[in-house]
Steps between C-alpha positions, in 0.01 A plus 500: 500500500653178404295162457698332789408799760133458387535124577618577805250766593235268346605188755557744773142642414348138571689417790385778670191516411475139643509673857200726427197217519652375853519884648115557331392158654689580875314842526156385410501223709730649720631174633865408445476178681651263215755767413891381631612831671848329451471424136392823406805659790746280252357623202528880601869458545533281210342774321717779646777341409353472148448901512887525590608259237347688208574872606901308509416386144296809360217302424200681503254237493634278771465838679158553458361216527631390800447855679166425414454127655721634774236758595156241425757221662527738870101584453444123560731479780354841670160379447610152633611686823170742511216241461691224717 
């Protein structure tokens, strides 16, 4: 694996990862009150469209990580919809 493809998997790594503290935090307390449903709708498509973009440019780590924050991105929105 080239150094550029770790870069990417390493900044994809963090940027993901960023979701996991909100999705820990939203099931403990299980309050979702100061989430944005809408910012985190426009983020999910964002990210989809991400997902598309790097399976059009082969690039396995915009892949990954964004399949990743796609799935802990609609976990926030389903929990925003189950503990309204």
């Amino acid at each position: 694996m080239d150094s550029i493809t770790l870069l990417g998997l390493l900044g994809g790594t963090l940027t993901t990862a960023s979701f996991f503290p909100q999705v820990v935090k939203t099931i403990k307390t299980r309050s979702t009150k100061d989430v944005s449903f809408a910012m985190f709708l426009l983020l999910s498509a964002g990210i989809t469209i991400w997902i598309i973009y790097g399976i059009k440019i082969g690039s396995v780590p915009v892949v990954v990580a964004n399949s990743v924050s796609l799935v802990f991105s609609l976990v926030i929105l389903v929990l925003k919809l189950v503990y309204k």
